[in-house]
C-alpha positions, -999 to 999 in steps of 0.1 A, spaced: 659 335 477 670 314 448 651 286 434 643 255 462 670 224 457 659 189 452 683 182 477 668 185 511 699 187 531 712 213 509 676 227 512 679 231 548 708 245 551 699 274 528 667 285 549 689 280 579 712 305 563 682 327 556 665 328 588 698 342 603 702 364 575 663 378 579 673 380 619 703 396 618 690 424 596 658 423 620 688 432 645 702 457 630 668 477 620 658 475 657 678 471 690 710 484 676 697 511 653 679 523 690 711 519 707 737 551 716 758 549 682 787 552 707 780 517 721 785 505 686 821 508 692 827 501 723 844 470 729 823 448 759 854 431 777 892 433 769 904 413 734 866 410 726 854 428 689 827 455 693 791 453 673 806 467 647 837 448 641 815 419 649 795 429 620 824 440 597 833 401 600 797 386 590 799 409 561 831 396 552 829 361 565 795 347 538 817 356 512 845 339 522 831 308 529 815 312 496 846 308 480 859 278 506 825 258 496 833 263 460 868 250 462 856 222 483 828 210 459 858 212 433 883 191 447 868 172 478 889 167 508 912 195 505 922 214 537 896 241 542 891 271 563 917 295 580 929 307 611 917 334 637 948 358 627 938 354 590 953 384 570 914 387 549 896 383 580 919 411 600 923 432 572 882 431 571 876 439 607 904 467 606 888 482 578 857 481 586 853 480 623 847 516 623 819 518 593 785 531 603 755 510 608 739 526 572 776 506 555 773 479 570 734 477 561 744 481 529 773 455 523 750 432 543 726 422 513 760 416 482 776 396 510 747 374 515 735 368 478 772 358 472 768 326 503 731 322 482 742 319 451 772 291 458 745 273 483 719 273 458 742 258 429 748 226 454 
């Protein structure tokens, strides 16, 4: 984790950020590394995202909102965010909705030091 910010909102946030981050991979090395691969991509109702689209999205989701904070701390009050169709945020789950646990293990760490470094510059 990057060096602690005097502000202590900001501050907050960040180990917020981290303890999900420290969780999530607590997840992944546990219960779903123990569960049938199959059940990985299985979808658990109709119209809802299996595991692994679920976690195609997280992957791709910290850097996004990265780059939304960013523009946002440069020009304050601009319209922010995006839509649940979102072309980057399909495109990401379509892509990789079918990766193996190992990928998305891997992407996991780039994707979060890209959310820790914009939250640490605040």
């Amino acid at each position: 984790m990057a060096t602690a910010s005097t502000n202590l909102k900001m501050e907050k946030i960040r180990q917020s950020v981290h303890e999900s981050y420290a969780e999530l991979v607590q997840l992944i090395d546990g219960p779903l590394t123990a569960l049938n691969p199959e059940k990985l991509y299985l979808p658990p109702a109709e119209n809802e995202w299996t595991i692994m689209q679920n976690l195609s999205h997280i992957v791709e989701f910290m850097p996004y909102w990265a780059g939304e904070i960013e523009k946002l701390v440069t020009a304050p009050g601009q319209n922010f965010g995006r839509t649940m169709q979102h072309e980057g945020r399909m495109r990401a789950v379509n892509e990789h909705g079918r990766d193996s646990l190992a990928q998305i293990k891997e992407a996991l760490p780039g994707s979060y030091v890209c959310l820790e470094d914009v939250l640490g510059r605040l």
